[in-house]
MARFIKE-72603 format. One record per residue (C-alpha): residue number from 1; residue in one letter; x, y, z. Coordinates in nm, 3 decimals. Example, Ala and Ser with C-alpha at 12.3 -4.5 7.8 and 13.67 -1.06 7.14 Angstrom:
<pts>
[pt 1,"A",[1.230,-0.450,0.780]] [pt 2,"S",[1.367,-0.106,0.714]] 
</pts>
This chain:
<pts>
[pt 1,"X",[5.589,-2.562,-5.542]] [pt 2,"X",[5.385,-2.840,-5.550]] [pt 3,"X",[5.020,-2.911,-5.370]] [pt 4,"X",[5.175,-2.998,-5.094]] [pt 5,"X",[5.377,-3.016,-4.865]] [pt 6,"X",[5.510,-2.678,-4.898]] [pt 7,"X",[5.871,-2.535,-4.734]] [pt 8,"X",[5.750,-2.430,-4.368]] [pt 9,"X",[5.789,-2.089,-4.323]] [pt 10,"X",[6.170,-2.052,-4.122]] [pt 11,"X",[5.959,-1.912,-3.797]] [pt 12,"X",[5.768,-2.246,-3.753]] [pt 13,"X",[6.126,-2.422,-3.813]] [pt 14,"X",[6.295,-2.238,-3.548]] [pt 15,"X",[5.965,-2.267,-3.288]] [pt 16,"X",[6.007,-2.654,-3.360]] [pt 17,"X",[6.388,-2.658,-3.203]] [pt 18,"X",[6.275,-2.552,-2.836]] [pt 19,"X",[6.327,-2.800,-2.625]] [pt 20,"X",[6.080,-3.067,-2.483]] [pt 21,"X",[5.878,-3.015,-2.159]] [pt 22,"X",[5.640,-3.285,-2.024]] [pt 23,"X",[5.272,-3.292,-2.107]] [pt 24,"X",[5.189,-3.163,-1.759]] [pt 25,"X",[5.440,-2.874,-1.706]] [pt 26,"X",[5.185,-2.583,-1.674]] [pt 27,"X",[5.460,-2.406,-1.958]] [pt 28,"X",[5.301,-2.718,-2.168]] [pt 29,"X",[4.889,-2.666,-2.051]] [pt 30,"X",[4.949,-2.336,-2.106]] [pt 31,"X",[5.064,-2.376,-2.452]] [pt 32,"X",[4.827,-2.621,-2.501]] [pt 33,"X",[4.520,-2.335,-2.406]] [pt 34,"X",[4.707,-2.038,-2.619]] [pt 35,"X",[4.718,-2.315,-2.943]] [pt 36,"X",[4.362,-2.342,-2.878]] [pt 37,"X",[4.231,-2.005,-2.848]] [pt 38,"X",[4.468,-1.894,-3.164]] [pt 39,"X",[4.309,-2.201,-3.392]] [pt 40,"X",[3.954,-2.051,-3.290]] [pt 41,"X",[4.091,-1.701,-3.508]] [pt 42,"X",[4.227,-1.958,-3.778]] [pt 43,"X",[3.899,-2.144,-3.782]] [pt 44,"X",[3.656,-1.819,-3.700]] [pt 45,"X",[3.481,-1.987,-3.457]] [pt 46,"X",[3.393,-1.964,-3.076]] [pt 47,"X",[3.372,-2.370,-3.071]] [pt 48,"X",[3.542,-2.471,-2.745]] [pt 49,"X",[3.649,-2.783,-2.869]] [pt 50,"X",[3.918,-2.646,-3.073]] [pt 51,"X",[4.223,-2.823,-3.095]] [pt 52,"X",[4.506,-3.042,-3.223]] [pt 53,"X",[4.474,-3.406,-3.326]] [pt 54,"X",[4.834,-3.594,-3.333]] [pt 55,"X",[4.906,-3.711,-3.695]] [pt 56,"X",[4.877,-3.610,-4.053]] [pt 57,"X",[4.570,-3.440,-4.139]] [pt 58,"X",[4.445,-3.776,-4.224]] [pt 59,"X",[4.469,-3.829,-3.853]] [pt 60,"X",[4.260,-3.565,-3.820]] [pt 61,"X",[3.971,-3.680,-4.090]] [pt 62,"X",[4.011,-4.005,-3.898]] [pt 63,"X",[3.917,-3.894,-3.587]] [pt 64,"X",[3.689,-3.691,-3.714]] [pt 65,"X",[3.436,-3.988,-3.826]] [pt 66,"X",[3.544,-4.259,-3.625]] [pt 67,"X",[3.424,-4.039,-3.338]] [pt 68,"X",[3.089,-3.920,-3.495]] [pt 69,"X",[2.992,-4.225,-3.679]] [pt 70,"X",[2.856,-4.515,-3.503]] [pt 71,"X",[2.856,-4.865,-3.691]] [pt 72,"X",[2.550,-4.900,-3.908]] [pt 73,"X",[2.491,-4.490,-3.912]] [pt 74,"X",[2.450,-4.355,-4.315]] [pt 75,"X",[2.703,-4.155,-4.421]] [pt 76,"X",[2.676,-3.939,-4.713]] [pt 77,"X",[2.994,-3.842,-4.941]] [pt 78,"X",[2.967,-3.577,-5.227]] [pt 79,"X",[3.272,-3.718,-5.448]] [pt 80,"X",[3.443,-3.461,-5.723]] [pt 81,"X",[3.851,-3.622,-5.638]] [pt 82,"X",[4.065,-3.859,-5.460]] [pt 83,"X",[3.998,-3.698,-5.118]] [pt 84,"X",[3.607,-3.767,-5.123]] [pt 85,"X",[3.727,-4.139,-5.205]] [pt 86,"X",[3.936,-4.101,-4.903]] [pt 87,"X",[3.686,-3.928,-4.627]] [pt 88,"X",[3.380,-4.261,-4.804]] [pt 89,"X",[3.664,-4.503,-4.765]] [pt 90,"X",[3.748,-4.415,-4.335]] [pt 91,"X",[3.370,-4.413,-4.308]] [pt 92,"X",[3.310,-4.751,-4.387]] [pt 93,"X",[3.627,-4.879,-4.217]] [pt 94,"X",[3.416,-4.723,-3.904]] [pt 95,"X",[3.114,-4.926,-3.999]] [pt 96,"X",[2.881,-4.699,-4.151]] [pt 97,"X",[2.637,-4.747,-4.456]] [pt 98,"X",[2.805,-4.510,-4.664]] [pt 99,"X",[2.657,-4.350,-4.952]] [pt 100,"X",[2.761,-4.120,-5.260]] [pt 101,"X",[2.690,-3.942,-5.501]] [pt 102,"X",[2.989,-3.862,-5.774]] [pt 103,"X",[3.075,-3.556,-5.992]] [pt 104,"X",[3.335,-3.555,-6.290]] [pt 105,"X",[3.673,-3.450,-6.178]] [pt 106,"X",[3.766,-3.057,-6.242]] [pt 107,"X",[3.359,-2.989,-6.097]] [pt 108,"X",[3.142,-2.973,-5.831]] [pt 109,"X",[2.802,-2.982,-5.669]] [pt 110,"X",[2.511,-2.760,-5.691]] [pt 111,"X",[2.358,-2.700,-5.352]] [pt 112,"X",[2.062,-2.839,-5.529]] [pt 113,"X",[2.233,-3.190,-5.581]] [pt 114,"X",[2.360,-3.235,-5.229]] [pt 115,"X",[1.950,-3.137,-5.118]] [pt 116,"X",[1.851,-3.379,-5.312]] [pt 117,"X",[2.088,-3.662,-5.168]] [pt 118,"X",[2.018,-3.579,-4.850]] [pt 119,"X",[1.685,-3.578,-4.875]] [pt 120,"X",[1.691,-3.957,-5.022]] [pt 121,"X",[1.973,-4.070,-4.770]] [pt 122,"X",[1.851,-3.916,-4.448]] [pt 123,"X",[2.182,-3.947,-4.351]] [pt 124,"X",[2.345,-3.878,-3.982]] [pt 125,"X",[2.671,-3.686,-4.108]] [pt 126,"X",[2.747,-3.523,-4.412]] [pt 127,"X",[3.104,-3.553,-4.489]] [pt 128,"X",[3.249,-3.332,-4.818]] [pt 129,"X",[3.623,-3.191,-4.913]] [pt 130,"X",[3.621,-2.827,-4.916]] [pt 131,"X",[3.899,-2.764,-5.140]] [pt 132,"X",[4.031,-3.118,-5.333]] [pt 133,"X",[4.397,-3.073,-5.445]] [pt 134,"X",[4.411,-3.398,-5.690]] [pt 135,"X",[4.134,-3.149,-5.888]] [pt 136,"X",[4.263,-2.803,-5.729]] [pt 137,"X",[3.885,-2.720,-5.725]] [pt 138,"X",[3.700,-2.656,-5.390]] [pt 139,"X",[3.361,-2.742,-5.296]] [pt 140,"X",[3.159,-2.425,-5.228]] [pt 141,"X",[3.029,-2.484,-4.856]] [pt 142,"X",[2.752,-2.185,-4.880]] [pt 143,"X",[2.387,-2.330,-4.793]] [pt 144,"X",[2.482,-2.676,-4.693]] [pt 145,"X",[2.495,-2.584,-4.331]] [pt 146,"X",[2.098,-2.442,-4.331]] [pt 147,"X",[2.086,-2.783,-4.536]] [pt 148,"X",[2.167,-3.006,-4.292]] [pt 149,"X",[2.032,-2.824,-3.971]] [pt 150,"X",[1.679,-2.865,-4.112]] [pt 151,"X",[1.744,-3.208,-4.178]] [pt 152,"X",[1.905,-3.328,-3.848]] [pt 153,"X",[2.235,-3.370,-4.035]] [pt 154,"X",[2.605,-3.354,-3.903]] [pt 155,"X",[2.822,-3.157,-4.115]] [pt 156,"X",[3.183,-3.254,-4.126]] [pt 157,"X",[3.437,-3.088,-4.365]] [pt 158,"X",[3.778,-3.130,-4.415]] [pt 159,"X",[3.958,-2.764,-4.543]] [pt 160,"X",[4.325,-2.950,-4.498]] [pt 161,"X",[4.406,-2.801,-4.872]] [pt 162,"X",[4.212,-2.433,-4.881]] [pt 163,"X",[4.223,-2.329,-4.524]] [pt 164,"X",[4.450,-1.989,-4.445]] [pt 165,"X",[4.417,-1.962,-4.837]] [pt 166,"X",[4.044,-1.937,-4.935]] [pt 167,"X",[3.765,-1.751,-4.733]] [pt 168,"X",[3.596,-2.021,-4.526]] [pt 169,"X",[3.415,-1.934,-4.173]] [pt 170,"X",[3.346,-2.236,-3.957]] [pt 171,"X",[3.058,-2.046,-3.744]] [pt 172,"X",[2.923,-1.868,-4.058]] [pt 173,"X",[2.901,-2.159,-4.250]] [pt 174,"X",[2.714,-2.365,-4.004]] [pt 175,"X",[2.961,-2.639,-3.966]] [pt 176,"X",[2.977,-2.915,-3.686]] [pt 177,"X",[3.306,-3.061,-3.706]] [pt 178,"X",[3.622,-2.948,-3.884]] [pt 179,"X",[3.957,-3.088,-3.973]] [pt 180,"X",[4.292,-2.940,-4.150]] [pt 181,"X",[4.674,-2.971,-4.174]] [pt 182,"X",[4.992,-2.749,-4.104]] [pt 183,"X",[5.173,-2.833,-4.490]] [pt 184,"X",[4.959,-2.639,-4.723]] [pt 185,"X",[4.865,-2.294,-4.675]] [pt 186,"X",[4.937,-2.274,-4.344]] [pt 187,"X",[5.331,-2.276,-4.367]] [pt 188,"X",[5.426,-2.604,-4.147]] [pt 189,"X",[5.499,-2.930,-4.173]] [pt 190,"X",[5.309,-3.218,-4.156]] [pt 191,"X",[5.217,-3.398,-3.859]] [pt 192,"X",[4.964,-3.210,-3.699]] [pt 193,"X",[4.592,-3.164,-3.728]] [pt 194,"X",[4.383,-2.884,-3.615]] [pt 195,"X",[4.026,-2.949,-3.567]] [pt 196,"X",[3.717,-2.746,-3.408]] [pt 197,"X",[3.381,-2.897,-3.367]] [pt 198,"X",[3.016,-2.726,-3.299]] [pt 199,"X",[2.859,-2.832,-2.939]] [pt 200,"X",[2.619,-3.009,-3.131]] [pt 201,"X",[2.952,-3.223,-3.288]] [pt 202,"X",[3.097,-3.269,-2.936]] [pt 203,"X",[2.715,-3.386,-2.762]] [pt 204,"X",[2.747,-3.689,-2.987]] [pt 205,"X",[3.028,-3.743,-2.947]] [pt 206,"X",[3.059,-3.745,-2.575]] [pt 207,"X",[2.762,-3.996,-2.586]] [pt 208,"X",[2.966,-4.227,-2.664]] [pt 209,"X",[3.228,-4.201,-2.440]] [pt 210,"X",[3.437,-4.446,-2.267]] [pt 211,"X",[3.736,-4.389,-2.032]] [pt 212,"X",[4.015,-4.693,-2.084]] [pt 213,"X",[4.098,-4.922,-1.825]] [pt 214,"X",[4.352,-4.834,-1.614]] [pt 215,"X",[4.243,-4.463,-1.591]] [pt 216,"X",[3.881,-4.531,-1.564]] [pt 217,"X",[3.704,-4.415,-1.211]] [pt 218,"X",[3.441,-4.629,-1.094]] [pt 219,"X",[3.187,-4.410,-1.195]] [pt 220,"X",[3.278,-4.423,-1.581]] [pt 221,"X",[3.095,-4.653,-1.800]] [pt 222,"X",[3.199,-4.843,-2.113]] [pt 223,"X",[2.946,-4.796,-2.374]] [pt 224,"X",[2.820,-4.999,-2.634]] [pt 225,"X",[2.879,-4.779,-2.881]] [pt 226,"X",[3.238,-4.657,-2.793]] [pt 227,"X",[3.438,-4.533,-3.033]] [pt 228,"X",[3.629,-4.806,-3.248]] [pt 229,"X",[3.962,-4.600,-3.222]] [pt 230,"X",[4.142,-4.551,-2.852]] [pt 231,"X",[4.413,-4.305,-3.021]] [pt 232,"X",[4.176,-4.112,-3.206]] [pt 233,"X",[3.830,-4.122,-2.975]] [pt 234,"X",[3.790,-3.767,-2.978]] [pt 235,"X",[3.596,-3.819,-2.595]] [pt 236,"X",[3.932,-3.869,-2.473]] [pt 237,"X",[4.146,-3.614,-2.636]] [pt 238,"X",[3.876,-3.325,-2.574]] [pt 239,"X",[3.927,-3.436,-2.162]] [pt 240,"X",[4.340,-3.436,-2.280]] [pt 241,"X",[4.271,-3.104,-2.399]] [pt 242,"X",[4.055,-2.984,-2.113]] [pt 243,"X",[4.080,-2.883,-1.740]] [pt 244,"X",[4.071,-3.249,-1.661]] [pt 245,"X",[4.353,-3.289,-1.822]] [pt 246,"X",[4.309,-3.669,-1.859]] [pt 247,"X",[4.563,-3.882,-1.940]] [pt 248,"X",[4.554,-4.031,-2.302]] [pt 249,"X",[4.893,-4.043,-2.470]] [pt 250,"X",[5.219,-3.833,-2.482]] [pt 251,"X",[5.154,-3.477,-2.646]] [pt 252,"X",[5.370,-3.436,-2.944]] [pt 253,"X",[5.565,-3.111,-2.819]] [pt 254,"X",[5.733,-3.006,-3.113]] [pt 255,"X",[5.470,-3.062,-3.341]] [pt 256,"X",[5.210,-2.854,-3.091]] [pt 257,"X",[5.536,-2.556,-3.114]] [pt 258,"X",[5.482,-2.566,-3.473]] [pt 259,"X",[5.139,-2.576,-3.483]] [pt 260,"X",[5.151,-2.284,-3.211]] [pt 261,"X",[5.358,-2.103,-3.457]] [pt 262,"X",[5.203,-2.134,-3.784]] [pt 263,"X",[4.857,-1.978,-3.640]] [pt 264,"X",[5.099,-1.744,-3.419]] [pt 265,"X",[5.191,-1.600,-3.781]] [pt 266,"X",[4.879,-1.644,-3.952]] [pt 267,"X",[4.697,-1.425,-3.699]] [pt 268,"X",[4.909,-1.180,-3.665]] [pt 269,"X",[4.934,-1.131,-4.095]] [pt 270,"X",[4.552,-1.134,-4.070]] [pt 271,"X",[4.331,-1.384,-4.218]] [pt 272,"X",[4.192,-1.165,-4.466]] [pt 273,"X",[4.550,-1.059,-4.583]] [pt 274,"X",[4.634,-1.414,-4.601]] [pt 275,"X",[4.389,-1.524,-4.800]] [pt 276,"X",[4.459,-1.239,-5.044]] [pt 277,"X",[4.821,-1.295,-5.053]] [pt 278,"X",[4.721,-1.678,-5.156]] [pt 279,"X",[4.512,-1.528,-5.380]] [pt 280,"X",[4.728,-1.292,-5.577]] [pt 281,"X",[5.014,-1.496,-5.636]] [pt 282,"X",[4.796,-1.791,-5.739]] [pt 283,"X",[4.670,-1.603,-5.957]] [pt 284,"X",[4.985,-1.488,-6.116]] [pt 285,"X",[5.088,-1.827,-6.150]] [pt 286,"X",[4.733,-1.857,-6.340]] [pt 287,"X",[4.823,-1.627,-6.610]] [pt 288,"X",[5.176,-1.726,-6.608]] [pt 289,"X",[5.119,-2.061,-6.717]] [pt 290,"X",[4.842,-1.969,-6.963]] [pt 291,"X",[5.103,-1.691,-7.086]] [pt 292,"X",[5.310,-2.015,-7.164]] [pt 293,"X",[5.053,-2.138,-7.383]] [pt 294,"X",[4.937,-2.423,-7.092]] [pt 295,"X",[4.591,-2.497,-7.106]] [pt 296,"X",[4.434,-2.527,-6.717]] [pt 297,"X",[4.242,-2.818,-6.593]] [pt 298,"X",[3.933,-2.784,-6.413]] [pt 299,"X",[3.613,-2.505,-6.389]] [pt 300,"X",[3.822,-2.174,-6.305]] [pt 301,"X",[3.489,-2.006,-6.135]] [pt 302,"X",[3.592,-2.300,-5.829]] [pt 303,"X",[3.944,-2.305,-5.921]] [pt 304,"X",[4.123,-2.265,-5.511]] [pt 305,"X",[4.372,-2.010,-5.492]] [pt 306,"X",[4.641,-2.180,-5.383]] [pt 307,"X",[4.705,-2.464,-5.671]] [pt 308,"X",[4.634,-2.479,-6.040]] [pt 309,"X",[4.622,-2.805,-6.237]] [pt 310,"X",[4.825,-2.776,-6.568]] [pt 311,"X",[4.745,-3.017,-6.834]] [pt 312,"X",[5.066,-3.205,-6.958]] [pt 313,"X",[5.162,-3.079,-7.312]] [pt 314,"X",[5.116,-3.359,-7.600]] [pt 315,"X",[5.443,-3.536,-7.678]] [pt 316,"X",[5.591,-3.416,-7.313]] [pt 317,"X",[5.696,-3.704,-7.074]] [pt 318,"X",[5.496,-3.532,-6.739]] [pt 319,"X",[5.765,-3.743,-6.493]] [pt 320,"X",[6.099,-3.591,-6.712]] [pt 321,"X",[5.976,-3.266,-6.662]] [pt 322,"X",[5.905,-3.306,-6.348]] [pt 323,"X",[6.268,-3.488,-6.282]] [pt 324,"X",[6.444,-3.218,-6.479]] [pt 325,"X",[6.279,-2.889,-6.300]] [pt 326,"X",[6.375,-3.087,-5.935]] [pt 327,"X",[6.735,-3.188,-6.044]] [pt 328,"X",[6.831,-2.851,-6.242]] [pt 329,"X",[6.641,-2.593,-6.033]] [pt 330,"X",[6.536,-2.800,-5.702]] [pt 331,"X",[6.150,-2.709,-5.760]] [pt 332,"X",[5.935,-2.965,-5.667]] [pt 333,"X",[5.610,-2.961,-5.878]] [pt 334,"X",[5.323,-3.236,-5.866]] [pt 335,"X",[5.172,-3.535,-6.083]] [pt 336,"X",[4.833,-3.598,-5.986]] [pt 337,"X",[4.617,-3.942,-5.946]] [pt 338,"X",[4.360,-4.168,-6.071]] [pt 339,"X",[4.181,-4.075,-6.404]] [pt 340,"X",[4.427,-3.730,-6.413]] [pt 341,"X",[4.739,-3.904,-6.347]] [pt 342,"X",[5.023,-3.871,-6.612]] [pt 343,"X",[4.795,-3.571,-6.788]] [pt 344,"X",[4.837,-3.292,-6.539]] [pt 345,"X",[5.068,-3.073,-6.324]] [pt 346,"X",[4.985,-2.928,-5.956]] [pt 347,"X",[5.167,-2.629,-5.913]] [pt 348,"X",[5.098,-2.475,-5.568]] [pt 349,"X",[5.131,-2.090,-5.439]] [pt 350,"X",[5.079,-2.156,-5.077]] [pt 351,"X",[5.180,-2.091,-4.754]] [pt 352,"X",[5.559,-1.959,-4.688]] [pt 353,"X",[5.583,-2.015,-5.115]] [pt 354,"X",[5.292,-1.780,-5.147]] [pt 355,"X",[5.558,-1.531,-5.267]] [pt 356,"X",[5.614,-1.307,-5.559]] [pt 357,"X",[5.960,-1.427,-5.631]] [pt 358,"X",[5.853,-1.827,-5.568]] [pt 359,"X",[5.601,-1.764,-5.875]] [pt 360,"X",[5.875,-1.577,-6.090]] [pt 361,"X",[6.109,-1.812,-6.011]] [pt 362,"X",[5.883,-2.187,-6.104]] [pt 363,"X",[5.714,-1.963,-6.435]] [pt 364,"X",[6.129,-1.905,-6.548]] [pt 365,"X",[6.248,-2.244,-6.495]] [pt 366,"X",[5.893,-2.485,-6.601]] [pt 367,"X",[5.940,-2.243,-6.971]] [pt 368,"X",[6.368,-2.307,-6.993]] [pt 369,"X",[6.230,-2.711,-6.921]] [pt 370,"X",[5.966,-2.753,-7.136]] [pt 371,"X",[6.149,-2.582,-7.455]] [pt 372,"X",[6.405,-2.864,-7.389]] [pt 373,"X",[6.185,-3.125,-7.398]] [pt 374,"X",[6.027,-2.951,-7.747]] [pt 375,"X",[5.688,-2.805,-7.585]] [pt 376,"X",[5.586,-2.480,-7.822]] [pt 377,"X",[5.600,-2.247,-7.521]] [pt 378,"X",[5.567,-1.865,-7.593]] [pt 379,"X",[5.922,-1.745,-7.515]] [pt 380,"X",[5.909,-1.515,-7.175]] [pt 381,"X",[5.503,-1.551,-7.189]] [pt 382,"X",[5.535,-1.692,-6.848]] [pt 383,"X",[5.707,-1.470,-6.656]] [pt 384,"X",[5.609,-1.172,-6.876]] [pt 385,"X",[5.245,-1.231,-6.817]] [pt 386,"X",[5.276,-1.289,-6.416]] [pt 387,"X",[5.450,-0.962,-6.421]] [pt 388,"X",[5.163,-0.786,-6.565]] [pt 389,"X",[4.922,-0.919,-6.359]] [pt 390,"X",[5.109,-0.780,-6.075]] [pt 391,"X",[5.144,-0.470,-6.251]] [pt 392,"X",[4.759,-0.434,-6.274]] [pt 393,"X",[4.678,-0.525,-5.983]] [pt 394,"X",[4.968,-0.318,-5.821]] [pt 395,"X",[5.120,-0.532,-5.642]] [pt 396,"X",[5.498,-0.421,-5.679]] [pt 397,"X",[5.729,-0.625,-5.460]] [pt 398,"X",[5.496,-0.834,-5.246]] 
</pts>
């Protein structure tokens, strides 16, 4: 019940124990085409380019900029948590002149703020966290698109925490590239990154490029500006991906049946029932831990659904608790990092744990560990006050 990762959903498990078949089988390309055209629902776009990247979902960010920026290109990163930290430091490992502009943690930008920086940077790509677990606030993404069409900006976002939880529309928003994970609200584990990007996203991209030796035709030139990753050039994978059907590197088959699966379920729940189930049960877990007495970190008007920040009770070791509610219960809750770590818990409602009973069942045991530990926690305030929200909102025995 932490921010991640969750328990996969037992579906995705069981899709993950088929056996292998090699990257050519046309059981495999056809796999391969069905993945795609169900991540298009997930991602509400008609993007062709939509696909899976091979890694974490840091593979995925990765990719992501290494394949869009060029050395020397600006770069501009709206910081408001660790992950904005993350997406600047991967630019300039790529070689771009990155610049920022920084919010306190728990916030985030106006629309007006990110105009402004964009109209000082002139930047080529725009690169901002939707939803930033180490704050569990999210980044509204309304207006930046128009932003950075009139400008002549890329706009990459990474949704890795919020998407399958939290309304977001790739096409609607105006977005050119786009990169996630399976382990949050999406019910698998990690290892695999879904991405779309905007024909606009894939133009520069393919400018740049470059077939490796050994596979090359005569034809294919080797540009100057290739990009500085051969696993992650996304020129390469989208030809992988593609009726050519180029050789680049071993698909990951299990991961790609797990992937599969978790959009498999998603689609068939509905996205907008998704996103409502992530966002009643986070927000029982809301009012359960304010019914403890808990005060919440961060603005609750951005606050995702999926993961609220709790702020560590004075005189309460945050690691004991932690230790205690893992070894006595086996729920896993998170610590958090930099200027929040040692003050806060992340307790997620997401994905497969997106459940009425997994919010009962963390509110229960986080009240019987804190009293323990001498916290002044209103006796049943947890559970008691989860239960009414569900009452009101009539939500029985989802």
């Amino acid at each position: 019940m932490g921010p991640g990762p969750i328990n996969a959903d037992p579906r995705v498990l069981r899709a993950m124990s088929a056996q292998l078949v090699g990257q050519y089988d046309p059981a495999m390309t056809a796999y391969m085409n069905e993945t795609m055209a169900l991540y298009r629902q997930v991602f509400k776009t008609a993007n062709e380019q939509t696909l899976l990247i091979d890694g974490t979902s840091r593979a995925g960010i990765e990719a992501a900029i290494v394949s869009l920026v060029a050395p020397g290109d600006r770069v501009l990163v709206p910081i408001f948590g660790r992950f904005g930290h993350l997406l600047r430091e991967i630019a300039e490992r790529a070689g771009a002149e990155v610049h920022v502009i920084e919010r306190e943690w728990g916030t985030v930008f106006t629309e007006a703020e990110i105009a402004t920086a964009l109209e000082t940077v002139k930047p080529k790509l725009l690169a901002v966290v939707h939803g930033d677990t180490s704050t569990t606030v999210a980044q509204p993404l309304e207006g930046l698109g128009e932003l950075c069409a009139t400008h002549g900006v890329l706009l990459y976002t990474d949704v890795t925490a919020s998407l399958a939880g939290n309304p977001f529309d790739t096409d609607a928003l105006g977005l050119d590239a786009v990169t996630a994970g399976l382990q949050k609200c999406l019910g698998g584990p990690s290892g695999s990154a879904p991405a779309t990007f905007s024909p606009r996203a894939v133009e520069v991209i393919k400018s740049r490029k470059s077939i490796e030796a050994g596979i090359a035709g005569s034809a294919d030139e080797i540009h100057a500006t290739r990009i500085r990753s051969n696993y992650l050039d996304l020129a390469m994978i989208f030809d992988y991906w593609g009726e050519k059907r180029l050789n680049h590197h071993t698909e990951a088959t299990t991961m790609l049946y797990g992937a599969r699966e978790c959009a498999r379920i998603l689609v068939e729940e509905g996205l907008d029932a998704a996103i409502e189930r992530h966002r009643l049960h986070g927000a029982a877990m809301l009012a359960g831990v304010q019914g403890l007495g808990l005060e919440v970190f961060g603005d609750p008007a951005v606050k995702m659904n999926n993961v609220v920040a709790v702020r560590i009770p004075e005189g309460v070791t945050g690691d004991a608790v932690r230790g205690e509610m893992l070894e006595d219960f086996g729920i896993e809750i998170g610590t958090s990092f930099g200027p929040l770590h040692g003050k806060v818990w992340r307790i997620g409602t997401m994905g497969y744990n997106a459940r009425k009973d997994a919010v009962l069942t963390t509110l229960a045991s986080l009240e019987q560990v804190l009293r323990r530990h001498g916290a002044p926690v209103t006796a049943g305030g947890g559970v008691g006050a989860a239960y009414d929200l569900y009452a009101d909102q009539g939500a029985g025995a989802l």
